[in-house]
Each structure stands twice: as C-alpha cells, then as structure tokens.
DODODO-444755 format. One record per residue (C-alpha): x, y, z; residue in three letters. Coordinates in steps of 0.1 Angstrom, whole numbers. Example, Ala and Ser with C-alpha at 12.3 -4.5 7.8 and 13.67 -1.06 7.14 Angstrom:
# residues 2
     x     y     z residu
   123   -45    78    Ala
   137   -11    71    Ser
END
This chain:
# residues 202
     x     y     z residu
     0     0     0    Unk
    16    29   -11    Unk
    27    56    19    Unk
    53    86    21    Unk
    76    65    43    Unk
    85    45     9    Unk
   102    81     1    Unk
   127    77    31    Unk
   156    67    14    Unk
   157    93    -7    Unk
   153   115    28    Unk
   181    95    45    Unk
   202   103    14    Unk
   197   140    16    Unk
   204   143    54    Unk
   238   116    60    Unk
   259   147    55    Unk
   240   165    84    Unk
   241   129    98    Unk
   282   122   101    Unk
   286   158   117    Unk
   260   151   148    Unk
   282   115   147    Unk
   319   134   149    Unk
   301   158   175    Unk
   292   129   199    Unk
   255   140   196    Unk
   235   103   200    Unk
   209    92   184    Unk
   192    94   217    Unk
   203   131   221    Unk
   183   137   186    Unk
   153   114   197    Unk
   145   136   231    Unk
   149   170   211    Unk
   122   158   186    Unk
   103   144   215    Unk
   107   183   235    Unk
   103   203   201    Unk
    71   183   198    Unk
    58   195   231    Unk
    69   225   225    Unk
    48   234   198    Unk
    19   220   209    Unk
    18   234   243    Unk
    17   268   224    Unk
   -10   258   201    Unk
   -28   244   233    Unk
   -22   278   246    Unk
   -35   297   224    Unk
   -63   275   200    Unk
   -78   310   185    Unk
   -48   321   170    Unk
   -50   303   141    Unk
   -16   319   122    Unk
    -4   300   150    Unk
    -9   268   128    Unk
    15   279   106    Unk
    42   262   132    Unk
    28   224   124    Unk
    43   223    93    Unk
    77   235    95    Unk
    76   219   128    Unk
    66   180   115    Unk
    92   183    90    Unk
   119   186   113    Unk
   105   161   134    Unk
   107   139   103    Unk
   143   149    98    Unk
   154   140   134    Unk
   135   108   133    Unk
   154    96   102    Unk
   187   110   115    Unk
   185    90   146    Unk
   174    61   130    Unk
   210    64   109    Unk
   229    73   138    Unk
   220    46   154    Unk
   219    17   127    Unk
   254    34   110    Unk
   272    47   138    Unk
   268    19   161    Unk
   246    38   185    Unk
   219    16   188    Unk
   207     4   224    Unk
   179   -12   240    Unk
   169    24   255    Unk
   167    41   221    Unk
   149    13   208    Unk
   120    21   238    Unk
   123    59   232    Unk
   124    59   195    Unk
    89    39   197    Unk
    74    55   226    Unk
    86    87   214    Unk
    72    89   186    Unk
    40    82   198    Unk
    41   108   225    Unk
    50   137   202    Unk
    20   125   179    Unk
    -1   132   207    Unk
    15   168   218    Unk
    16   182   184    Unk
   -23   172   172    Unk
   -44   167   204    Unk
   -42   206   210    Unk
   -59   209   174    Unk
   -92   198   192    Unk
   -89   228   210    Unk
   -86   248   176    Unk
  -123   258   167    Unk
  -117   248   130    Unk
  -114   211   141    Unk
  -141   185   152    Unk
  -124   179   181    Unk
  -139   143   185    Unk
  -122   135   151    Unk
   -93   152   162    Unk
   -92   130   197    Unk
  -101    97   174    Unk
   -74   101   150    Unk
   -47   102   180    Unk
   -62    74   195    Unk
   -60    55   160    Unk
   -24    70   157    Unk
   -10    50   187    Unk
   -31    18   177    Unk
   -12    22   143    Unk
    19    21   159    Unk
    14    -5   180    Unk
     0   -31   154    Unk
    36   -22   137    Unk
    54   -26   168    Unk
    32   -59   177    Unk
    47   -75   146    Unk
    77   -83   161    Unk
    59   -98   190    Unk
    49  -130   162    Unk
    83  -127   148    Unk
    76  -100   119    Unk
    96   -75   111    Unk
    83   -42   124    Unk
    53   -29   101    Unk
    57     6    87    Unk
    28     0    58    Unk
     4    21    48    Unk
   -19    41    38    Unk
   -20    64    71    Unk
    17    54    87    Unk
    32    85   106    Unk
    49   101    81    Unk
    15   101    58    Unk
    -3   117    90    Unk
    21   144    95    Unk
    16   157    57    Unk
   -25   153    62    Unk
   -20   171    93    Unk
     5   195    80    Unk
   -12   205    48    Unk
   -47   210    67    Unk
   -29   231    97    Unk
   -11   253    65    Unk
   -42   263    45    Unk
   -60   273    77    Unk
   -31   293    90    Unk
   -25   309    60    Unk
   -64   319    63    Unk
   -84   293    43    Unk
  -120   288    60    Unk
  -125   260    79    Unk
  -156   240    75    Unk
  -170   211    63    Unk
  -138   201    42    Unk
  -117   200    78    Unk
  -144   173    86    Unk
  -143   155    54    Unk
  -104   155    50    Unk
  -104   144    91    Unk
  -130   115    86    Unk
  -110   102    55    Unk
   -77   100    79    Unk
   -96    81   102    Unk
  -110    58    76    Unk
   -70    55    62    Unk
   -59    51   100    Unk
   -84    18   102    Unk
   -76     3    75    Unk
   -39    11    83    Unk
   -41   -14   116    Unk
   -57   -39    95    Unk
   -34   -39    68    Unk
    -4   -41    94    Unk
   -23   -70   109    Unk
   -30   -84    78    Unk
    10   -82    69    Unk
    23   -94    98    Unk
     4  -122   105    Unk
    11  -133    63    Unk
    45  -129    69    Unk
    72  -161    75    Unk
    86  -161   108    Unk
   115  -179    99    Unk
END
C-alpha cells in the first residue's frame, strides 16, 4: 500500500551529510530522539495555549518536518554509527507516539477542528503504531505499511494546519479530510495485521 515512508531513502540520502557531523560531534541518536520528543511539546503546548490564534498553525508544518528529519537522523545514527541500544529502541517507539499526541491533540482545542475526530485520529495513531510494533511480537519484522503510517499523517495534518493558518476557511472540508484520515488510520491497523500475521517467521 503505497505511503510517504516508501520516500525515506531518498530522505536518509539527503540528510547523512548533516548525519556524520551530529556523529563526529558525539550527539547520539538518543540526544536527537529527546529533542524531537521536546520540540514536539513545544509546539503544541503553544498551540494548546492559544487555540484562536490560528496563524499559529503555521508552526505544524515546519515543525513535522523537522520532526521527520530527526527521526530519520536518529534512525542512521543509530543503525550506522553503532549507537543503537535497547533504551533508544524504547524511546524511539514511545517517542514517537508521544509527540503524535503533543503536536495534534491541542488541534481539538482549535475551533476549526471536530475535536472528537481530532481526539479519534490520536487514539488510532497509537493503535497504528502498536500493530507495527506488535509484529515483532509474532516474529515479523516491524510494520511501517500504509496508507495512514506516521509520516502520511504528518503531511494530512501539515497540509490542513497550513491552508488554515495561511487563512483558508474552515468547514466542512476539515471534517471530510479528518474523517477520510480516520477511515485510512483503520484500514492502516488492519493492513499491518493483515501483513504481519502473512509474513514467515523464519
């Protein structure tokens, strides 16, 4: 099922430079994991501060895309600079999950969003997660399959908090775009179900 994360190569590739200088400047690949983790709760404690201020939104964006950066960078620091540990391992999946809930559960508080879609959609974010992470569990490989992984969330998310902060109306199209991530994020679990338990153990 086709997702963004298939374009990570092509991401890693673009960001090793940046990559071997963190390495030669003993930065970990936990140090990067935490500062995605606070940036997240950064920006959405400010967002959560202030839900009427919607040129506020404008931060999502910019702010998921370096997330997305530091979450491939530690993933290389750690696979190609022998930096992984069993600790990263539990941060880099917990993590992630965390900062998927500080960066979109303030948008129920942002009067352009249903925030019971909003609140659904985070809840279905974690379950997506742990499907992929539950793979392993039956001796999988850890899921990342689409059509509504992480990185396919962020752009939805991104794109809808960047035409409303750059002053689109909200309305009925924040529903509708909402209700088709949440229709993606089900059949997401199922399709990483579906995967894992199809694939060979041995």
């Amino acid at each position: 099922m086709a997702s963004i994360y298939q374009l990570k190569s092509a991401f890693q590739n673009v960001l090793r430079p940046l990559t071997r200088a963190l390495a030669a400047a003993h930065i970990t690949a936990n140090h990067v994991t935490l500062a995605a983790l606070a940036l997240s709760c950064l920006v959405g404690g400010v967002i959560a501060a202030h839900p009427d201020r919607t040129p506020l939104l404008l931060l999502l964006p910019g702010t998921l895309f370096i997330r997305m950066a530091l979450n491939a960078i530690d993933g290389m620091l750690a696979r190609e600079h022998n930096m992984k540990t069993r600790l990263g391992a539990v941060l880099n999946e917990l993590g992630d999950v965390v900062a998927d809930s500080a960066l979109y559960l303030p948008l129920a508080l942002v009067p352009a969003f249903n925030h019971w879609l909003v609140v659904g959609l985070v809840i279905l974010a974690v379950m997506v997660e742990m499907v992929g992470v539950v793979a392993i569990q039956i001796g999988a490989s850890r899921n990342y399959a689409g059509p509504m992984g992480k990185s396919d969330r962020a752009f939805a998310f991104g794109l809808i908090a960047l035409l409303l902060g750059l002053g689109v109306a909200g309305g009925a199209w924040v529903t509708a775009a909402l209700s088709i991530m949440l229709l993606l994020s089900l059949f997401t679990i199922y399709n990483r179900a579906r995967l894992a338990l199809r694939e060979d153990p041995r």
